[in-house]
N, C-alpha and C positions, 0 to 999 in steps of 0.2 A: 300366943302365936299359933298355939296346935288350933287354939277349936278354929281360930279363923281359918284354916286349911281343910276342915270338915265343913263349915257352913260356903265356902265360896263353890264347891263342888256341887253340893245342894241348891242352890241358887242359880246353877248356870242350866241346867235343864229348865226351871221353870221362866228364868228370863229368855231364853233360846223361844220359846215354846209364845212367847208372850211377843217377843220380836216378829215370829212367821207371821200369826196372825194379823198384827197389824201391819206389815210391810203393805205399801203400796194405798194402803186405807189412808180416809179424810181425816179418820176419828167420826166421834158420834156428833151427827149433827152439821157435820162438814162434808162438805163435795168436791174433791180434787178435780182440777183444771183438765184433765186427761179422758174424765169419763165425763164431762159435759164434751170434749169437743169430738169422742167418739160415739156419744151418745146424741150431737148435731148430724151425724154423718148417715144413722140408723135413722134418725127422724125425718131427716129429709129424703130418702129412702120409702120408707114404709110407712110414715105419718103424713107427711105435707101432702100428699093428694087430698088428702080431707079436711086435714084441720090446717093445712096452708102454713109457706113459711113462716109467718111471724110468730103461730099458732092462735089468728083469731079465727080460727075453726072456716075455715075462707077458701079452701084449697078447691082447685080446678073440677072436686067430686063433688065437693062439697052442695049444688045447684039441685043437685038430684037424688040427696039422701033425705031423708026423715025417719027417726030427728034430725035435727042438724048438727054436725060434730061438735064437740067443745071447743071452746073459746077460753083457752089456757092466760090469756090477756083478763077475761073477765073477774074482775076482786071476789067475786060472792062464790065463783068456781073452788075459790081456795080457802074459805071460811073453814074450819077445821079438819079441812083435808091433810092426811097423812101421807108420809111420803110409802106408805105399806100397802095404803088406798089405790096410789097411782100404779102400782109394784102390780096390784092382784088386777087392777084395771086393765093395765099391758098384759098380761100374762094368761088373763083369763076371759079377757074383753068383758063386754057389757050386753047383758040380756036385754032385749026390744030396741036392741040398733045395731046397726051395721059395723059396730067396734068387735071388731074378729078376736079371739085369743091370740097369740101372738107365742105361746108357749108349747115349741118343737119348733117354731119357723126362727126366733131366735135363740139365743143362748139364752143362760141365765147372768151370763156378765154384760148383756147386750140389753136385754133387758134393766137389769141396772142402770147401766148408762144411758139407754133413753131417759128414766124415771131421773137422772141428775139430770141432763136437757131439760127435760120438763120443768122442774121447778128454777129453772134461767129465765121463763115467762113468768113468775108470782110477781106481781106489780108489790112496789115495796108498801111495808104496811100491810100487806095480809098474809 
């Protein structure tokens, strides 16, 4: 009965510590309901001008850029794309197009939660 009174004491820091971190997370590989629908609200914001609500890269800019923005709808966009790809994509934009960084204009939990939006258009199967 003693040691259980030495080992519960030790275990409650690193479960506490284990708890913080994942409060409010998917888990690995999962996307909470909460940051797709704040990360809809960022995207149609700051994304659908170009790459259009549905995000077939369609949006009202979209006529007069080249390239032409992504088509987040298109299967072959998401052929081993990562969700760390889309992350640095947002965050860093993309050289020889008009995809701007995005990193100081949002946050980085906003940025997140675009990148869960974003993959709410992966056509199933890719």
């Amino acid at each position: 009965m003693a040691s259980s009174r030495r080992v519960a004491p030790a275990l409650a820091a690193p479960l506490a510590l284990l708890a913080a971190c994942g409060s409010g997370a998917a888990g690995p590989g999962r996307i909470a309901a909460t940051d797709v629908a704040r990360g809809k609200v960022v995207y149609e914001t700051r994304c659908a001008p170009c790459h259009g609500i549905g995000g077939g890269g369609d949006g009202p800019a979209a006529a007069a850029i080249e390239p032409k923005p992504r088509n987040f709808r298109d299967p072959a966009f998401w052929n081993g794309r990562t969700r760390e790809q889309l992350r640095l994509a947002v965050e860093q934009g993309e050289p020889g197009t008009l995809m701007a960084p995005f990193e100081g204009t949002l946050s980085p939990a906003e940025i997140d939660d675009v990148v869960a939006y974003l993959q709410s258009f992966r056509p199933a199967g890719s």
